[in-house]
C-alpha positions in Angstrom: 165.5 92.9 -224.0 166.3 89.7 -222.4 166.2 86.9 -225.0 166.5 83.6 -222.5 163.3 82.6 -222.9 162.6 83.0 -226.5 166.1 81.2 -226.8 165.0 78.4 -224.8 161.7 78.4 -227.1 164.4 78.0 -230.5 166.1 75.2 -228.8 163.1 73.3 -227.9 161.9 73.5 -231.7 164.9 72.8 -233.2 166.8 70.5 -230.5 169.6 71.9 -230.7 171.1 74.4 -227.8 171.0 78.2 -228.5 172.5 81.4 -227.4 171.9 84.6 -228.3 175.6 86.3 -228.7 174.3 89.3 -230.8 171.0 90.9 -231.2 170.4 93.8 -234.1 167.3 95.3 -234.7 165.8 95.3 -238.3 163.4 98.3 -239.9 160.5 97.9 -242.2 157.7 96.9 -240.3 154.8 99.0 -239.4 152.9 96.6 -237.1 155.5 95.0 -235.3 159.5 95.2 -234.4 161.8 92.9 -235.6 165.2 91.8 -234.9 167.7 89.4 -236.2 169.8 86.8 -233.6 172.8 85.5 -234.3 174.3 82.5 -232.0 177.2 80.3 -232.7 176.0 78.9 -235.9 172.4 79.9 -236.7 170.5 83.3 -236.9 167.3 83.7 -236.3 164.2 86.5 -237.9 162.4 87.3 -234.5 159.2 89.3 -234.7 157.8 90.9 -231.1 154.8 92.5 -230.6 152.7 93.0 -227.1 152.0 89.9 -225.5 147.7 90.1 -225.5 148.8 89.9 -229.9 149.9 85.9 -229.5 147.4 84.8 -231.2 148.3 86.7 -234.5 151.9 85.0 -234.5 150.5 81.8 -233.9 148.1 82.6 -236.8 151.1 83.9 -238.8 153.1 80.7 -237.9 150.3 78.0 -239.2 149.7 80.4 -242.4 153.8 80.0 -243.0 153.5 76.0 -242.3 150.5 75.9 -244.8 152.2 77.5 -247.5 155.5 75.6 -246.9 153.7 72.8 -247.1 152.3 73.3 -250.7 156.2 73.8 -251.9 155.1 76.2 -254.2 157.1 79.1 -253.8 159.6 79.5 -250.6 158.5 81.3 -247.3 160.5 81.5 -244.5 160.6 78.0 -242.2 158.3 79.1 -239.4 160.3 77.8 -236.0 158.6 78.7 -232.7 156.0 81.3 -231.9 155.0 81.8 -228.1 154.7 84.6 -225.4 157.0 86.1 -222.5 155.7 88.2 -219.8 155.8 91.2 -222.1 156.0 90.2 -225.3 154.5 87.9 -228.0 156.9 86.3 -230.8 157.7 84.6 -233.7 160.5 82.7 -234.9 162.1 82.7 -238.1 164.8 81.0 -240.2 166.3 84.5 -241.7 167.0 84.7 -245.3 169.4 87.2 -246.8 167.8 88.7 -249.8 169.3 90.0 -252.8 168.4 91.7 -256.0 165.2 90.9 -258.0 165.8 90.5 -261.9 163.3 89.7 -264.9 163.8 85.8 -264.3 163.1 86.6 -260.3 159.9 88.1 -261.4 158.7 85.6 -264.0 159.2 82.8 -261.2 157.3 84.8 -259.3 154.5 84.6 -261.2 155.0 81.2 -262.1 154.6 79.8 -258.6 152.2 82.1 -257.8 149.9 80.3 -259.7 150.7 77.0 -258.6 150.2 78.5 -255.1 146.6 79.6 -256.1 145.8 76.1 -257.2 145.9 74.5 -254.0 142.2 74.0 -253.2 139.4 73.8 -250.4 136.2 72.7 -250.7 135.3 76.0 -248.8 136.0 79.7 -248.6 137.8 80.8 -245.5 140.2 78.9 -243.7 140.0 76.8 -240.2 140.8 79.9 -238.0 141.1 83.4 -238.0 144.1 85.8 -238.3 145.1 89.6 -238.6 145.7 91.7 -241.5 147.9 94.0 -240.5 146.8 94.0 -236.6 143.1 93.7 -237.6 141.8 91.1 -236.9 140.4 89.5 -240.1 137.8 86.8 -239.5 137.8 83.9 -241.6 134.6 82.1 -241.4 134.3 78.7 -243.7 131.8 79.5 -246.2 130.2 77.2 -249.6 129.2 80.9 -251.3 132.3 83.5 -252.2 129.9 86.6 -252.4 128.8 85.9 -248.6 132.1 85.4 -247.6 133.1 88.8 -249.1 130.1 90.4 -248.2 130.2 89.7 -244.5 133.6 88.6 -243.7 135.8 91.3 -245.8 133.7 94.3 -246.7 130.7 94.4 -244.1 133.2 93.5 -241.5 135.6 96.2 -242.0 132.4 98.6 -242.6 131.5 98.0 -239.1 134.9 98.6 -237.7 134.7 102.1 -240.0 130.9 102.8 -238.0 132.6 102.3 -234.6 135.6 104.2 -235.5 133.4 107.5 -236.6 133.3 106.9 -240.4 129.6 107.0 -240.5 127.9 109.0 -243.3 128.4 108.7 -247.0 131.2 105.8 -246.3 128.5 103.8 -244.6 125.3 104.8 -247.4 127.8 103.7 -250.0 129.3 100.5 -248.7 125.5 99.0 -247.7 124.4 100.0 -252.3 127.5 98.0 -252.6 127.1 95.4 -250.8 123.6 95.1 -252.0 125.0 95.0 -255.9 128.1 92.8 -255.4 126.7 89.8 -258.1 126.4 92.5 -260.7 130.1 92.2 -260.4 131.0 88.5 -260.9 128.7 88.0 -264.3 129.8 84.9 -265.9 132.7 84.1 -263.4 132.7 81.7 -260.1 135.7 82.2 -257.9 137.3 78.9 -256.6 138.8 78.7 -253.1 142.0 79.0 -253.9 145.3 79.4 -251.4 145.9 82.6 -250.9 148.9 84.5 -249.1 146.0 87.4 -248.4 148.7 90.9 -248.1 150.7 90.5 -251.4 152.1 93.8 -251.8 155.3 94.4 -252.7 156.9 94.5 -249.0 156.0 90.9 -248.4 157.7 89.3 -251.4 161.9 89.9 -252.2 164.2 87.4 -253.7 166.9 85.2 -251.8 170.5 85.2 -252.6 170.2 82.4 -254.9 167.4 84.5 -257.2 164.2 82.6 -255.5 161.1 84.6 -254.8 160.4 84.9 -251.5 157.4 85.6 -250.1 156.5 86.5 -246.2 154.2 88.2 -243.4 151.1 85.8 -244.7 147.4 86.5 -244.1 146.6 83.0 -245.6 142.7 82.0 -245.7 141.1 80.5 -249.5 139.6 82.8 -251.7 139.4 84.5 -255.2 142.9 84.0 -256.6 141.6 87.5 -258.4 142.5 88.9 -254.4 145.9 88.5 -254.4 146.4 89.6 -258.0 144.6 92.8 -257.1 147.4 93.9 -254.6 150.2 93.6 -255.9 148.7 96.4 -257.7 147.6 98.3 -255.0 150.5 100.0 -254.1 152.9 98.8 -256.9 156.1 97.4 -257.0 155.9 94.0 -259.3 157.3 94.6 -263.1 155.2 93.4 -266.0 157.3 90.1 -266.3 155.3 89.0 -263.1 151.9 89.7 -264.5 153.1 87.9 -268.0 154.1 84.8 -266.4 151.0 84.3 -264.2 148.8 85.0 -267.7 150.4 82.5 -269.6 150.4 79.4 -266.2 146.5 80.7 -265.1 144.8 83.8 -267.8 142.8 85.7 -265.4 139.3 86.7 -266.8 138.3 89.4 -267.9 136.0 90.8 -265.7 139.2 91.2 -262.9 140.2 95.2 -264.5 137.2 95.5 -262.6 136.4 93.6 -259.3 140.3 94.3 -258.6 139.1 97.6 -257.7 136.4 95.8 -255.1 139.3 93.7 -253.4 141.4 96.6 -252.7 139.1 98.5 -251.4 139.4 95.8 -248.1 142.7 96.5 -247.7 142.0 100.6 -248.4 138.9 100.1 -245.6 141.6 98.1 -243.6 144.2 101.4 -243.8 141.4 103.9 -242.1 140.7 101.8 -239.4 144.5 101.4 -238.8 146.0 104.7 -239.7 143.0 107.2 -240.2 141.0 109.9 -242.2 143.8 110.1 -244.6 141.9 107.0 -246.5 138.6 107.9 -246.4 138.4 109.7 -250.1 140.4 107.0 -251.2 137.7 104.7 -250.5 134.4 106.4 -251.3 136.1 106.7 -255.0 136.9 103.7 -255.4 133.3 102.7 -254.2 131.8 105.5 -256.9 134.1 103.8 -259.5 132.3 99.9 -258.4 128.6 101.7 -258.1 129.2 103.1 -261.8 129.8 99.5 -263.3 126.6 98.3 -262.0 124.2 100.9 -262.6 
C-alpha cells in the first residue's frame, strides 16, 4: 500500500507535515480494513475500503463531527476522509483503549443520555449513510412511524425481495408494517441524536476510563433505537442500563418495540451475510404480530 497520498490528505487537515514511517494493520472490522500509522510524532486510525464506497467515509466523517460537536461523550476526532485511485478512506486520531470497569459503564450511560437529548425538529438527518455497507436512507420526516415504516423496515424488506427472501418474510413484514401504531400506545418518540449501530464493538473505554464510542450511523430518531442494541448482541453490564434509567427512565412499552428496532439491524444482517438470519427474523416478527393481535 502506498500511503503518499493519504499522508498528503493528513497534512493538509492538520497543517502540519506527515510521514508515514510504520504502517500495522489492525483486526476487528467486518466491513472494512483498518490500519494504524505511525510518523514522527502522531499516529493515525486509517480506515480503507474500495474507492466507489467514498461516500460512506464521508458520511462516517460528518456523523463523527456531529457527535463531537455535542461534547457528550468522546468519539474519535474525525481528520480527513477522501479517495485514491483504489481506495476510499478515513482518517482518524487513534485512541488506545483500556479496560472497562463499573464507573466506565455508568458514564456510559450517563452521556448516553445527554447524547440522546440533542434534538431536531425532524426525524432523519440531512444526508444519507450506510449501516454496515448498506446503504441506510435517511429521509427528513415530521412523523416517526413513516420514517420507520419506509426508511428502516420497508426499505430493508425490499432489499430482502430483491435478494430472494420473498415468501413468508415478505407476507409478514407488510401485517407488520400495517400494525406498527398498535405498538407505540401512549408514547411519541422525539428525534433524538442517535449513534444508530450501538453494539458492543463500537463503544470501549480510553486509557484514562472515558467511554468511547465509534463507527457511527448517526441520523435522529427513537432514543428507544439505540437502547435496543446494545442488547442485540450483548456486551453492556447492568451498570450501563442503571445509569441511563436514573438521567432518562425509558417507558415502559420499550420491553417491547426493542424487539421491532432490532429486527432492522437482524433484516440488515441477511441482506449482508445471508440465509443464516432469516428465522431469526420471521420470530421476532411472530413475537411483534402476537402483541398486537
Amino acid at each position: 500500500m502506498n500511503w503518499q497520498i493519504i499522508s498528503e490528505h493528513i497534512a493538509a487537515a492538520t497543517g502540519q507535515a506527515f510521514t508515514v514511517m510504520s504502517s500495522q494493520a489492525v483486526s476487528g472490522g467486518d466491513i472494512n480494513s483498518a490500519y494504524r500509522l505511525k510518523g514522527h510524532d502522531e499516529t493515525y486510525f486509517v480506515k480503507l475500503n474500495r474507492a466507489d464506497l467514498a461516500a460512506m467515509f464521508e458520511a462516517e466523517f460528518e456523523g463523527l463531527k456531529e457527535l463531537a460537536s455535542t461534547q457528550a461523550l468522546r468519539v474519535p476526532a474525525a481528520i480527513t476522509a477522501g479517495s485514491t485511485a483504489n481506495h476510499a478512506f478515513l482518517v482518524l486520531e487513534n485512541i488506545d483503549f483500556g479496560p472497562s470497569s463499573k464507573a466506565s459503564e455508568r458514564l456510559l450511560g450517563q452521556q448516553l443520555a445527554s447524547l440522546h437529548a440533542v434534538k431536531q425538529p425532524y426525524f432523519g438527518w440531512h444526508r444519507d449513510n450506510t449501516i454496515g455497507s448498506t446503504r441506510q436512507p435517511n429521509g427528513q420526516y415530521n412523523d416517526w412511524l413513516g420514517f420507520w415504516r419506509e426508511q428502516r423496515l420497508g426499505f430493508q424488506l425490499k432489499l430482502a425481495a430483491s435478494n430472494g427472501y420473498g415468501g413468508r418474510l415478505q407476507a409478514s413484514g407488510e401485517r407488520l408494517l400495517g400494525d406498527l401504531d398498535a405498538l407505540f400506545g401512549g408514547y411519541a418518540p422525539e428525534p433524538s441524536l442517535l449513534h444508530g449501530d450501538l453494539w458492543a464493538g463500537n463503544a470501549a473505554v480510553d486509557r484514562q476510563g472515558l467511554p468511547v464510542i465509534f463507527d457511527p450511523a448517526c441520523y435522529y430518531g427513537d432514543r428507544e433505537a439505540d437502547l435496543a442494541m446494545t442488547e442485540l448482541f450483548g456486551g453492556f453490564g447492568r451498570d450501563f442500563y442503571a445509569a441511563y434509567q436514573e438521567a432518562w427512565p425509558l417507558h415502559e412499552g420499550y420491553s417491547v418495540r426493542k424487539t421491532l428496532y432490532n429486527l432492522y439491524h437482524i433484516l440488515n444482517h441477511l441482506n449482508l451475510f445471508g440465509g443464516g438470519y432469516l428465522r431469526q427474523a420471521e420470530s421476532m416478527m411472530a413475537m411483534l404480530q402476537a402483541e398486537v393481535k
